[in-house]
N, C-alpha and C positions, 0 to 999 in steps of 0.2 A: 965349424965354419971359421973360417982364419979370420983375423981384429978387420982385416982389408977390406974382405966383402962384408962383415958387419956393418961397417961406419959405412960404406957405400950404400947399402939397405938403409940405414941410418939414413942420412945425407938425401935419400932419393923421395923416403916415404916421409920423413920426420915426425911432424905431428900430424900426418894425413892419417886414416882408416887403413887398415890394409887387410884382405881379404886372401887365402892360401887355400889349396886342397890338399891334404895329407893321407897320403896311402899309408896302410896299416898292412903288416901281415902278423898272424896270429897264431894263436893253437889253436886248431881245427875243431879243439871239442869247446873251447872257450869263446866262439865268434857270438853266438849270440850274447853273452855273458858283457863280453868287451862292447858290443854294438851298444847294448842296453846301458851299459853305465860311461861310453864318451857321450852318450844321446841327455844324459843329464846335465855337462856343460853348457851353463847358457850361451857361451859362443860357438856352438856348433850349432850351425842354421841344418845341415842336412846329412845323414848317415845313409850309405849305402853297401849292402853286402854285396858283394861282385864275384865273379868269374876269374881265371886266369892268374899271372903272379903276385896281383895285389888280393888281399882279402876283405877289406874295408875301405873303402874311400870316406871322409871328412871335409866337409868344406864347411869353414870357418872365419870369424871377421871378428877384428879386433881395432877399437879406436886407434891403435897406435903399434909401430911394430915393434918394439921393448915388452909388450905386452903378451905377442905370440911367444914371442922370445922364450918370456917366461912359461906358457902355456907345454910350449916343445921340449923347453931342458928340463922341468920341474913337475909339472901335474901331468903329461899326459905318461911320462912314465910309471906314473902310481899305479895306472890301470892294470891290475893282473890281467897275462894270457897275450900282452903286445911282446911280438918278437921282436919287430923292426919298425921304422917308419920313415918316412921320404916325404917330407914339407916341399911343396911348389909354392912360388910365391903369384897368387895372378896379379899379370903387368897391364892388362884392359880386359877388362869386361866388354864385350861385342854385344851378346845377350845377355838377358836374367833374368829369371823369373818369369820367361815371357815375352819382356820387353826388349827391344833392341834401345843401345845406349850409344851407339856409336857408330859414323856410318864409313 
């Protein structure tokens, strides 16, 4: 990610929450292996194995975005069996959980 859009992430989320979904793709033999130990980060609220060109979906929420930051360049690489990954950042939550937040 170039300094630009950092500080702009920076700048937008500051010290708000910020909430992202992170697609995973894996080695095939190791998906449930990688499911089982991102599932033990306390900030991953929900894992899902899926279909199609991602393997893993992640959604994820962090007091602060420095905080993902750290979560994407430093820990979640540790996890053996991650090929790739693609962090979204979500910009509203419409639904959640159920509930509608926004109309």
């Amino acid at each position: 990610m170039s300094r630009v859009v950092e500080s702009a992430f920076t700048k937008v989320y500051g010290d708000d929450s910020v909430m992202a979904l992170i697609a995973l793709k894996v080695e095939t033999a190791e998906a449930d292996s990688v499911a089982s130990e991102v599932s033990r980060f306390s900030e991953v609220q929900d894992v899902f194995l899926v279909t199609g060109d991602t393997d893993i979906f992640l959604k994820v929420r962090f007091p602060h975005y420095e905080e993902l930051k750290e979560f994407v360049l430093h820990r979640l690489p540790l996890v053996k069996g991650i090929r790739e990954s693609k962090t979204l950042l979500v910009v509203t939550a419409y639904k959640e959980g159920g509930e509608t937040h926004r109309q």
